[in-house]
MIGUMI-538153 format. One line per field, with one value per residue (C-alpha): y, z, x; residue number from 0. Coordinates in steps of 0.02 Angstrom, whole numbers, plus 50000, padded with zeros to 5 digits. Each point is the difference from the previous one (the first is absolute). Example, Ala and Ser with C-alpha at 12.3 -4.5 7.8 and 13.67 -1.06 7.14 Angstrom:
# MIGUMI-538153
Y <- 49775 / 50172
Z <- 50390 / 49967
X <- 50615 / 50069
num <- 0 / 1
***
This chain:
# MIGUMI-538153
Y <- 50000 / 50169 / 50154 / 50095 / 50185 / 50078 / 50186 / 49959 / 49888 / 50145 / 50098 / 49908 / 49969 / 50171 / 50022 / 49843 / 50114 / 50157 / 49913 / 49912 / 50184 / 50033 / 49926 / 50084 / 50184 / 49941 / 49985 / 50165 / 50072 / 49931 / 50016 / 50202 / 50017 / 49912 / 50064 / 49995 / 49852 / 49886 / 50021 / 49834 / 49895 / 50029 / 50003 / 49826 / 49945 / 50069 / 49909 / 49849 / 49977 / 49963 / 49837 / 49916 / 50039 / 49953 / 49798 / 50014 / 50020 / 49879 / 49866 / 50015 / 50191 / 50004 / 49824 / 50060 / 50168 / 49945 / 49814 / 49914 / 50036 / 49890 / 50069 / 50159 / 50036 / 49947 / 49944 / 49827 / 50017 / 49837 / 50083 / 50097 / 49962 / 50019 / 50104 / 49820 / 50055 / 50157 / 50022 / 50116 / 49931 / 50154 / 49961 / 50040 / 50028 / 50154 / 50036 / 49920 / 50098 / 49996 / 49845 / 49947 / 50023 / 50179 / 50021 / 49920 / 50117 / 50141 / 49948 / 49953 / 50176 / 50057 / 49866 / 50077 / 50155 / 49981 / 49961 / 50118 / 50124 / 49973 / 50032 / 50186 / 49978 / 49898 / 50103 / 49987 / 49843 / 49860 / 49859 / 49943 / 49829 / 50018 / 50115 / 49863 / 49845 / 50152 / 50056 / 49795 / 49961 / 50147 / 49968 / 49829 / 50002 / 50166 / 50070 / 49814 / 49960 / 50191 / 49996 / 49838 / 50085 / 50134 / 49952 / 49819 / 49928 / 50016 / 50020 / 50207 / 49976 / 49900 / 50124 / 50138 / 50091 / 50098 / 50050 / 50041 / 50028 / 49987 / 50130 / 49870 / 49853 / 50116 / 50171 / 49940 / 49846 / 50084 / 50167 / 49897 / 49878 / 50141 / 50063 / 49849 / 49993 / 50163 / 50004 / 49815 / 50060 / 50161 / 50197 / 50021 / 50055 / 50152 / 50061 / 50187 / 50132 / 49906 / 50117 / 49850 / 49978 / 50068 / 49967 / 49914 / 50072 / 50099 / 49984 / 49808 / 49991 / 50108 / 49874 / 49839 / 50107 / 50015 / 49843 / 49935 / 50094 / 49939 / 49796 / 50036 / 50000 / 49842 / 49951 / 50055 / 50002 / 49810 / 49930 / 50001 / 49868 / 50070 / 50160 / 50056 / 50132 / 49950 / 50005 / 50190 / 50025 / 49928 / 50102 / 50161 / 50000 / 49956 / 50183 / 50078 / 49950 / 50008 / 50196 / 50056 / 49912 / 50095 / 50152 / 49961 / 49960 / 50148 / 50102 / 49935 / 49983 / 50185 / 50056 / 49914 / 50044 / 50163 / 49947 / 49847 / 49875 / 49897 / 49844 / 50001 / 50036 / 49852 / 49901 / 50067 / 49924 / 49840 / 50005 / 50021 / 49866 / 49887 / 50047 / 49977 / 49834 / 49885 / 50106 / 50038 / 49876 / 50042 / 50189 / 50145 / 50119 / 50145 / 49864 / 49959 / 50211 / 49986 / 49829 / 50078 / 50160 / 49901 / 49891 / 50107 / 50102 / 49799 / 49981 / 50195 / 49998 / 49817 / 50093 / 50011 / 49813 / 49963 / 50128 / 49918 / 49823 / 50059 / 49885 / 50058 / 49957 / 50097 / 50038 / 49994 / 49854 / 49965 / 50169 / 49991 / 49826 / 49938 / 50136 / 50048 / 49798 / 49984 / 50175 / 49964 / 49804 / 50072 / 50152 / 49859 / 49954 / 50215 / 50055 / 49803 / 50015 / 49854 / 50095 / 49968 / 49830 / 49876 / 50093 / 50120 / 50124 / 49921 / 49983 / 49790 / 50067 / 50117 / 49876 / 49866 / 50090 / 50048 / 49809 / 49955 / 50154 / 49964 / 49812 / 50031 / 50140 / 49885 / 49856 / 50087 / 50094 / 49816 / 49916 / 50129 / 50006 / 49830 / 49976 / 50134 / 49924 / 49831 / 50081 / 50086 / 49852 / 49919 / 50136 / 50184 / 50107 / 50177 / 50064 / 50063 / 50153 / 50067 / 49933 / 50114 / 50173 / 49966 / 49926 / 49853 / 50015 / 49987 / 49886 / 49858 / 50043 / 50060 / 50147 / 50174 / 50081 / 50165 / 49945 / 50135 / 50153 / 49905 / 50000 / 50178 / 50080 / 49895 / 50087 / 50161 / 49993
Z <- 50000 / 49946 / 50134 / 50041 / 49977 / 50130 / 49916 / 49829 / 50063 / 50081 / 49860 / 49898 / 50097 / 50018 / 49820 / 49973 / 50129 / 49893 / 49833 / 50061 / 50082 / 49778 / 49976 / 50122 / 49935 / 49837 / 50050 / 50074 / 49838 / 49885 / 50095 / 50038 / 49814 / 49957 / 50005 / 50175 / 49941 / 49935 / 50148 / 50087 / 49848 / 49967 / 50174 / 50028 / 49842 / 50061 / 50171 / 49933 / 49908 / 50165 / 50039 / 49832 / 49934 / 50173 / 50004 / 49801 / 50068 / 50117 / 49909 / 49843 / 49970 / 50072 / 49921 / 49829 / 50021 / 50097 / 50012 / 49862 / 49841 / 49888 / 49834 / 50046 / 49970 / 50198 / 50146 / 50051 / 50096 / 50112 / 50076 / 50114 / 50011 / 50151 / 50073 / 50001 / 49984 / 50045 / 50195 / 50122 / 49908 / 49890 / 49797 / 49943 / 49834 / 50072 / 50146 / 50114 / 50159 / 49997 / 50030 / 49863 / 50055 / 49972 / 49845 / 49973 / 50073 / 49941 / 49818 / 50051 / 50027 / 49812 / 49939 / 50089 / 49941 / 49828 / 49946 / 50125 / 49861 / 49872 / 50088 / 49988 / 49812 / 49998 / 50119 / 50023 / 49835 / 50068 / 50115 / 50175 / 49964 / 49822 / 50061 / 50127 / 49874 / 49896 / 50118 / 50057 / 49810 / 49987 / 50144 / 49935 / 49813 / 50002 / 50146 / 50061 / 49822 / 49980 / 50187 / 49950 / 49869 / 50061 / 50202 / 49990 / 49892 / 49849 / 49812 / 50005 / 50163 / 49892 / 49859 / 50133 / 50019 / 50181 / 50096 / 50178 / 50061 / 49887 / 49848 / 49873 / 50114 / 50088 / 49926 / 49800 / 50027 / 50101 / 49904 / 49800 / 50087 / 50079 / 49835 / 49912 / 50140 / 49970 / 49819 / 50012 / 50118 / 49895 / 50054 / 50179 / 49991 / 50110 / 50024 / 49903 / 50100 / 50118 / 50108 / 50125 / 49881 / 50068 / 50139 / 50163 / 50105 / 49957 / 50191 / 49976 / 49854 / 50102 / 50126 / 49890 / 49904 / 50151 / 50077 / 49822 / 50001 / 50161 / 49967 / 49832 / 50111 / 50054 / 49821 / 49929 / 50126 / 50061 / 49836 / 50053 / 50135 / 50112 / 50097 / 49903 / 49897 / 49849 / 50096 / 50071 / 49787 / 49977 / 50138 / 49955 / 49813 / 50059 / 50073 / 49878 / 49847 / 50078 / 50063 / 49835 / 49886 / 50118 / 49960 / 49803 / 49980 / 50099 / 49874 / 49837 / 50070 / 50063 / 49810 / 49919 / 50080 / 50112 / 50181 / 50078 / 50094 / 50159 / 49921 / 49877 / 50141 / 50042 / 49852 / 49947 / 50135 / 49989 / 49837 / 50038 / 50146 / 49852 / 49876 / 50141 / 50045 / 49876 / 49998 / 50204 / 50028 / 49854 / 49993 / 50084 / 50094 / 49858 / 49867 / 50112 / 49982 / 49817 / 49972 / 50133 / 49891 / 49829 / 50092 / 50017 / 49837 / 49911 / 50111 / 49975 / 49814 / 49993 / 50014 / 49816 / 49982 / 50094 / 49886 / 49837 / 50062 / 50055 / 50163 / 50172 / 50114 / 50136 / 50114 / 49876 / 50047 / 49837 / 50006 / 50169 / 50037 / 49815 / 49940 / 50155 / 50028 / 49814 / 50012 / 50132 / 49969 / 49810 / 50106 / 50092 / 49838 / 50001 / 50188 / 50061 / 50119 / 50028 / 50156 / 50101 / 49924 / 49882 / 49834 / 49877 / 49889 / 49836 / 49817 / 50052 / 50167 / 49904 / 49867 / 50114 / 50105 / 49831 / 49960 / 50162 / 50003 / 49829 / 50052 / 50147 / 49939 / 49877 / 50093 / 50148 / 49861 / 49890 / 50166 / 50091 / 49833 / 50004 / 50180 / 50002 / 49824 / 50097 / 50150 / 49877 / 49928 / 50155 / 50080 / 49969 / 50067 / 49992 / 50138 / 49915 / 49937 / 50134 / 50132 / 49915 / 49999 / 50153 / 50093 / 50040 / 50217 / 50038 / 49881 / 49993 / 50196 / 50110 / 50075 / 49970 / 50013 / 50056 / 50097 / 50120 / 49876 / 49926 / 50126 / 50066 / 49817 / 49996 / 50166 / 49965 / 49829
X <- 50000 / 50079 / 49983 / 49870 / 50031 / 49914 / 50018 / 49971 / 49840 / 49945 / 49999 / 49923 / 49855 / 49976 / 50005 / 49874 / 49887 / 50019 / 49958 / 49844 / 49924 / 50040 / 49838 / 49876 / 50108 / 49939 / 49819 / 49992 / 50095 / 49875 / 49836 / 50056 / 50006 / 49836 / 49830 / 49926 / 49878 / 50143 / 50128 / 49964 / 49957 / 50197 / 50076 / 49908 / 50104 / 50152 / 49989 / 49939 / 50154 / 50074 / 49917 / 49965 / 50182 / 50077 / 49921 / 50069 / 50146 / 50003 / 49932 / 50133 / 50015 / 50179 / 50053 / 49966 / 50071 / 50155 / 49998 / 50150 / 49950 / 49942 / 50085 / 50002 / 49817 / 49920 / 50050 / 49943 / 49855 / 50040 / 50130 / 49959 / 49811 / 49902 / 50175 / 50055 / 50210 / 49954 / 50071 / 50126 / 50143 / 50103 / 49994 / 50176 / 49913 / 49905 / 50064 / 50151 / 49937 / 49817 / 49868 / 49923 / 49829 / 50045 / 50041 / 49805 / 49926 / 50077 / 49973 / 49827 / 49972 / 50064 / 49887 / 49839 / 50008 / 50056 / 49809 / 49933 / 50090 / 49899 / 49812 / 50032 / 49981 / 49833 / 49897 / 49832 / 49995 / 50032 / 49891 / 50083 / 49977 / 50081 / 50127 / 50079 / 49986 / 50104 / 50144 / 50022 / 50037 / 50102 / 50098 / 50015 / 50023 / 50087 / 50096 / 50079 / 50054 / 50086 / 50069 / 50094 / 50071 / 50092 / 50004 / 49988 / 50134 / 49912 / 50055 / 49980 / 50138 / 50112 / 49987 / 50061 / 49837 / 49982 / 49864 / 50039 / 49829 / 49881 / 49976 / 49983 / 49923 / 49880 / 49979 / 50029 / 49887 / 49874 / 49989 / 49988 / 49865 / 49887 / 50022 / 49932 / 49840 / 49974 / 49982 / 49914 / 49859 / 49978 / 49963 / 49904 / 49793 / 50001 / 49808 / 49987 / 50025 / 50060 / 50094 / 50086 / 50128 / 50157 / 50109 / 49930 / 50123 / 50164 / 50041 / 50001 / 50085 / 50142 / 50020 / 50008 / 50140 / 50078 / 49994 / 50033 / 50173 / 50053 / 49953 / 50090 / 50175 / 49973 / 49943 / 50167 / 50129 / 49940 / 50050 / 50186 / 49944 / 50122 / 50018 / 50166 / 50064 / 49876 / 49843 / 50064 / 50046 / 49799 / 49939 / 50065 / 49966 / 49814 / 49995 / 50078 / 49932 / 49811 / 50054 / 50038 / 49853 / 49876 / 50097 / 50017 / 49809 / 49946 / 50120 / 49917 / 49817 / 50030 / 50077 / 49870 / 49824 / 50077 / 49994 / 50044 / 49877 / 50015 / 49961 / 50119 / 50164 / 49943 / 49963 / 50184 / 50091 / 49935 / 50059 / 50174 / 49985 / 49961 / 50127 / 50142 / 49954 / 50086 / 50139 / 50017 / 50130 / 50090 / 50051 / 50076 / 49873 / 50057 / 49932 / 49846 / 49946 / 50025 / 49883 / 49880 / 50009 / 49990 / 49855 / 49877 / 50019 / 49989 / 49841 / 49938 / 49991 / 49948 / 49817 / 50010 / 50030 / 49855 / 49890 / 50043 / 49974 / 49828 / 49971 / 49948 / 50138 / 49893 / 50165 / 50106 / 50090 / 50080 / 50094 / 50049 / 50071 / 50015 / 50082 / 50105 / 50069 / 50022 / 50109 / 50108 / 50027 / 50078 / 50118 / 50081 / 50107 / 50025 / 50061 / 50039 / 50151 / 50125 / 50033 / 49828 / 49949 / 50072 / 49925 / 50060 / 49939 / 50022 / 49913 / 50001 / 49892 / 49898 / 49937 / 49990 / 49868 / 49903 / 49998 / 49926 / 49885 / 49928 / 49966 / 49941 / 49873 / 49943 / 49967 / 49917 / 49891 / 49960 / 49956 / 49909 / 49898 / 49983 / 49942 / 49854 / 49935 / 50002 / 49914 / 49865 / 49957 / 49942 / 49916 / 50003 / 50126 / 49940 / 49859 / 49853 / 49954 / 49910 / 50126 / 50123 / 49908 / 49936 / 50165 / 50080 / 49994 / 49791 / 49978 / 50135 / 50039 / 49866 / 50117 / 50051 / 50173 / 49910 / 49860 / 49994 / 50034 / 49848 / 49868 / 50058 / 49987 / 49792 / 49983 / 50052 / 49880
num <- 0 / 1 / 2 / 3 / 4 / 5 / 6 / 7 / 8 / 9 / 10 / 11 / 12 / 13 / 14 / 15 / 16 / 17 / 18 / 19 / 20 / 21 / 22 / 23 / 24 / 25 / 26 / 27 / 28 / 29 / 30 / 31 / 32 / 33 / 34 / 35 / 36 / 37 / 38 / 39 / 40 / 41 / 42 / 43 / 44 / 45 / 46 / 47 / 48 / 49 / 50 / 51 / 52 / 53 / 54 / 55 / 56 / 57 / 58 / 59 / 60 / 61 / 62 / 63 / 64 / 65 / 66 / 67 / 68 / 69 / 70 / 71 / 72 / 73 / 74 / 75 / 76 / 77 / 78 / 79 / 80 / 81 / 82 / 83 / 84 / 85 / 86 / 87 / 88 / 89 / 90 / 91 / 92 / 93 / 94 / 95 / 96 / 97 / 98 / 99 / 100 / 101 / 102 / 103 / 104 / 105 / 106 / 107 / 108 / 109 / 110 / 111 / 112 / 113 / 114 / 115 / 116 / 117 / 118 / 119 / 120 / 121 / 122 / 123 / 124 / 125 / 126 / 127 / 128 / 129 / 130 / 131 / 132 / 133 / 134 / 135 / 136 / 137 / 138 / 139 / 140 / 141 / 142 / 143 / 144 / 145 / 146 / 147 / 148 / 149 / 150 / 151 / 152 / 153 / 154 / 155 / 156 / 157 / 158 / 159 / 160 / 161 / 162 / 163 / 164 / 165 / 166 / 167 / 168 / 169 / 170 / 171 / 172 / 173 / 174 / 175 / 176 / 177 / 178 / 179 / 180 / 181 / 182 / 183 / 184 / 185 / 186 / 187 / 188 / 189 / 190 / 191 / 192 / 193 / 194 / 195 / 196 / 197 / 198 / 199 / 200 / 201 / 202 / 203 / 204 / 205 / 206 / 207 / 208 / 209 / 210 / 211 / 212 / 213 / 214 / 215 / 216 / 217 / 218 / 219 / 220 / 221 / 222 / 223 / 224 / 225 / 226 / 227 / 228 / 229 / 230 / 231 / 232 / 233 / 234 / 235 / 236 / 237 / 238 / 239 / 240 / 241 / 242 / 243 / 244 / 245 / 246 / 247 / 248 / 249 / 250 / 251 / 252 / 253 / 254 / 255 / 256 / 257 / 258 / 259 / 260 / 261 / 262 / 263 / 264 / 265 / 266 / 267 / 268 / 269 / 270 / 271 / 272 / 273 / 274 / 275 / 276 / 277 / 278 / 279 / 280 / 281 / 282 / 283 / 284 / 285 / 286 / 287 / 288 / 289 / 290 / 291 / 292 / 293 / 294 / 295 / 296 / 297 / 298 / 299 / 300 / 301 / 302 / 303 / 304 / 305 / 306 / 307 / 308 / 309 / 310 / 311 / 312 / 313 / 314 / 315 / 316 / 317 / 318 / 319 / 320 / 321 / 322 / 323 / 324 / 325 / 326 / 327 / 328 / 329 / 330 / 331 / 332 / 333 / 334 / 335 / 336 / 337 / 338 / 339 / 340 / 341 / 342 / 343 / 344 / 345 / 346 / 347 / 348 / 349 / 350 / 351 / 352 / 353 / 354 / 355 / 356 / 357 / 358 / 359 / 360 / 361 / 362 / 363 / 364 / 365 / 366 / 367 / 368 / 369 / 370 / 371 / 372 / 373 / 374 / 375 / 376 / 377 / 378 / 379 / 380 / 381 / 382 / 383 / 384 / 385 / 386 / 387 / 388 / 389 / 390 / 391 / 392 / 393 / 394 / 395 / 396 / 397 / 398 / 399 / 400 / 401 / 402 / 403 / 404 / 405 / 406 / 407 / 408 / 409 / 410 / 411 / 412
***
C-alpha cells in the first residue's frame, strides 16, 4: 500500500466539496435568468443530476471512464463495478498520495454537472420524465466514452490531446449537445404579451455566479491531485482569467448597446472561468489574462453564430461553454509552458487539440441527435403548448419559486 498524503488528501477533498456545491451555483444561475414561472422546472433538473448521474457512476460510470481501456475507446465496465477495486488504497496512475476512493468522487462531481450544463439551453421544452431517460443516455453514451478519451487512457490521450479540467469533456460536449436539444425541441411558445419573460431574479443569478467562481477553484486547481505548485499555477489562472472576461464583456456589451448591464458582468466571467479551464494547468498567469481576455470576446461575438443557425439556446449555453472550452482547449498548443506542466506550445499541440475537438463535437452532436430521436419515438419529448406559455413549475410540479411575492401581489389587488 503506497502512503497516504495527509495534505494533498486534504486538499482534495476540499476541492471534491467545492465542485459538487458547482451544481446547486448552477441552479441558482439558471433559474435567476429564467422567467419567474420556469425557475423550478430547471433547478429540479439541475439537482436531479446529482442522484441519477451519481448511482451511474457507481454502477459502471467510473469503470468506463477510467477503468483499462478496452482499445482505447471505453473502459471496461467490470472493473471497477459496484466500487468493487475502488478502496483507501493510492492509484499511482492518478495519484501516489491520495485514496482511491477520492479520486471517484471528485470525478463524480465533473460528471454531474456536465449534463446539468446543457438544461439552460432547453428551458421550459422539455418533459421531466423525458429529460432524465435524456441526461442518463447522455451521461452514458456520451460523456463516459469522451472522458476515456482524454482522462482515461484513451486513443485522444495517446494522440497527446490535454484537457486538464474539462473544456473539451465538459464545456465542448455539454455546450455542442445543448445545442443539438435545443435546435431538436425547436423555439419556446411564450403566451403574447406575455410580460413574465425576463429575468426571475438578477440577485440570484449574482449569487450562483459567485458561488460558481469560488467551486470553480476547486474545479481547476483539484485536477493536479496534489496540493503543489500546479494546483497554486491552476488556482491562480482561475482568478485571473475569470477577472478579466467580466471586464472584456462589459467593454464590448458597453461599446455596442451604450451602457453596460449586471447580467452580462456576470455572464462575462463565467465565460472566462470556462475558457481557462483546459488550459489552467498548463500556462503562466500572464497567458491565463490573455485566454480569459480572448474568452470572452470568442464567447461575446459567438451571438452572431447563434443568429444564423437560428435555434433558441435560451441561456445561451452554446456560446458560453461551447465556445469558451472549445477556445481555450485550442490556446493550449499557443501559451503551453514546459515550465508549469509537461506541455508545450507547439503547431503538434495546436492541431492535436483541433483533431480531438472536431471528433469530439461531432460525436457528441451525432449521438445527442440520435438519442432524443430515439426518445421521440417512444413518447414525446416536448411539454405541450399550453404548458409552455403558461410555465413549466404549477403544472409539471405543484410549487412556486415566488409563492409569497404571489399571494401578497393577489392581496394587495
Amino acid at each position: 500500500m503506497n502512503a497516504i498524503n495527509p495534505g494533498d488528501t486534504a486538499f482534495l477533498l476540499v476541492c471534491t466539496a467545492l465542485v459538487c456545491m458547482m451544481t446547486p451555483a448552477l441552479a441558482l444561475f439558471y433559474g435567476g435568468l429564467v422567467r419567474q414561472r420556469d425557475v423550478l422546472s430547471i433547478m429540479i433538473q439541475n439537482f436531479v443530476c446529482m442522484g441519477v448521474i451519481s448511482l451511474i457512476w457507481v454502477f459502471g460510470g467510473f469503470s468506463l471512464a477510467f477503468g483499462p481501456s478496452v482499445g482505447g475507446i471505453i473502459g471496461n465496465i467490470g472493473t471497477y463495478f459496484g466500487m468493487y477495486g475502488v478502496g483507501v488504497d493510492p492509484n499511482p496512475t492518478y495519484a501516489n498520495g491520495v485514496p482511491f476512493i477520492l479520486i471517484f468522487g471528485y470525478q463524480m462531481m465533473f460528471a454531474i454537472i456536465t449534463p446539468a450544463l446543457m438544461t439552460g439551453a432547453f428551458v421550459g421544452r422539455i418533459k421531466f420524465g423525458a429529460y432524465l431517460v435524456f441526461i442518463a443516455l447522455w451521461t452514458i453514451l456520451i460523456y463516459l466514452p469522451v472522458a476515456h478519451w482524454i482522462w482515461g487512457g484513451g486513443f485522444l490521450s495517446r494522440l497527446g490531446v490535454v484537457d486538464f479540467a474539462g473544456g473539451i469533456v465538459i464545456h465542448a460536449a455539454a455546450g455542442v449537445s445543448a445545442l443539438a436539444t435545443a435546435r431538436f425541441l425547436g423555439k419556446r411558445l411564450i403566451a403574447s404579451g406575455d410580460s413574465g419573460s425576463g429575468p426571475a431574479s438578477l440577485p440570484i443569478v449574482a449569487v450562483g455566479a459567485g458561488l460558481l467562481w469560488f467551486g470553480w477553484f476547486g474545479f481547476n486547481a483539484g485536477g493536479a491531485y496534489a496540493a503543489n505548485a500546479l494546483a497554486a499555477y491552476a488556482f491562480t489562472n482561475t482568478m485571473l482569467a475569470g477577472s478579466i472576461a467580466m471586464l472584456v464583456w462589459m467593454f464590448w456589451e458597453w461599446r455596442e448597446t451604450g451602457r453596460p448591464s449586471f447580467s452580462g458582468v456576470l455572464v462575462g466571467a463565467v465565460t472566462g472561468l470556462a475558457t481557462i479551464t483546459p488550459a489552467s494547468g498548463y500556462v503562466e498567469p500572464m497567458s491565463a489574462l490573455l485566454i480569459g481576455a480572448i474568452g470572452a470576446t470568442a464567447c461575446y461575438y459567438a451571438k452572431y453564430i447563434q443568429k444564423w443557425l437560428k435555434v433558441d439556446d435560451t441561456l445561451e449555453v452554446f456560446r458560453a461553454h461551447g465556445v469558451g472550452g472549445i477556445t481555450g482547449a485550442l490556446l493550449i498548443g499557443v501559451l503551453a509552458s514546459s515550465n508549469i506542466n509537461a506541455v508545450s506550445a507547439s503547431l503538434h499541440q495546436f492541431l492535436v487539440q483541433a483533431l480531438a475537438i472536431v471528433i469530439v463535437v461531432v460525436y457528441a452532436w451525432i449521438v445527442t441527435y440520435v438519442i432524443l430521436k430515439v426518445l421521440d419515438v417512444l413518447g414525446s419529448l416536448r411539454v405541450p403548448a399550453e404548458v409552455q406559455k403558461e410555465g413549466l413549475d404549477n403544472d409539471l410540479y405543484g410549487e412556486q419559486a415566488f409563492s409569497l411575492w404571489n399571494m401578497k401581489a393577489k392581496a394587495d389587488s
